[in-house]
C-alpha positions in Angstrom: -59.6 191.1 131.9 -61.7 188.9 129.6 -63.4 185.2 130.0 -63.8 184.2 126.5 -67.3 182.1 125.6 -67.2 178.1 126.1 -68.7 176.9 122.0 -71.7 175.3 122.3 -72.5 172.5 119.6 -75.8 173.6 117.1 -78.4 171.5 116.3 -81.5 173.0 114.6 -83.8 170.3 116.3 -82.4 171.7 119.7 -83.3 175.0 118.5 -86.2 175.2 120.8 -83.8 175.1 124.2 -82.0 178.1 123.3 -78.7 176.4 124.1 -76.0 179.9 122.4 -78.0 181.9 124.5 -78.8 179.9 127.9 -75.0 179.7 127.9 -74.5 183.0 127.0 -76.6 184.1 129.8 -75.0 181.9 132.6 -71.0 183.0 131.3 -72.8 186.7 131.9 -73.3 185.9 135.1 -69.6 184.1 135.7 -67.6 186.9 134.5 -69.5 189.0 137.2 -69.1 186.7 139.8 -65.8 187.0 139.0 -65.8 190.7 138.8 -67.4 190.9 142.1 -65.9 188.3 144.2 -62.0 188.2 143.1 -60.9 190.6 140.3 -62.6 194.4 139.8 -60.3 194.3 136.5 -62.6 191.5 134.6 -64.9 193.5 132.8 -65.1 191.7 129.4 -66.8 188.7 128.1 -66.1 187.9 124.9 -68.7 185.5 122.9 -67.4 185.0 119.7 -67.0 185.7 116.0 -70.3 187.1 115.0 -71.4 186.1 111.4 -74.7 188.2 111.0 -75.8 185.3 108.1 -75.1 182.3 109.9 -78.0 181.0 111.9 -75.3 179.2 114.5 -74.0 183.2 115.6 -76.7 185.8 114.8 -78.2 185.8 118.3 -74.5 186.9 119.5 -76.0 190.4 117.7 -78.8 190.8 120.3 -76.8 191.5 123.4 -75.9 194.9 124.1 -73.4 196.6 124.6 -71.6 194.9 121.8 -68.4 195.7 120.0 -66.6 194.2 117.0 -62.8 194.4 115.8 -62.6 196.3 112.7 -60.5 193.8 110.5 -58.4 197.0 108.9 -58.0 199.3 112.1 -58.0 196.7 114.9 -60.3 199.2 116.8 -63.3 197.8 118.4 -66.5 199.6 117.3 -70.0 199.2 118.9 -72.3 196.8 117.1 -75.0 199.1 116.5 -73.3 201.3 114.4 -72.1 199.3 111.7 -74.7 196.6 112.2 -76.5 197.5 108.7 -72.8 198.0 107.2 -71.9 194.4 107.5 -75.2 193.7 106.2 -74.4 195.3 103.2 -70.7 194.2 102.9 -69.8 190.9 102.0 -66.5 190.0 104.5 
């Protein structure tokens, strides 16, 4: 029920072609191709560990809706309510 993110290599002189989010955008569209066209039961897409101080993952932040695994309860939670948390926390 998931297609999980292809990694993208980072290099901050390509920074200007937006290549996280271009493929981002374009494995958006795949899973709902996929939805559509061969399996009503893929509704997930998953992008990644999101590391809100690391320049190579913070733009994984600005899709929405967005949910992280807790680390203690295993339960996914929506981004925008602990957003500031993990800001605050040091995982």
């Amino acid at each position: 029920n998931i297609v999980s993110s292809v990694y993208f290599m980072y290099d901050p002189e390509f920074d200007f072609l937006a290549p996280g989010i271009f493929g981002a955008i374009r494995e958006i569209e795949y899973t709902n191709k996929i939805r559509k066209d061969f399996d009503e039961q893929m509704k997930y897409y998953y992008m990644g560990f999101y590391i809100p101080d690391c320049q190579k993952s913070v733009y994984k932040g600005e899709y929405s809706p967005s949910e992280l695994l807790c680390p203690i309860t295993y339960t996914w939670v929506p981004l925008e309510k602990i957003k500031e948390k993990i800001k605050a926390e040091q995982y």
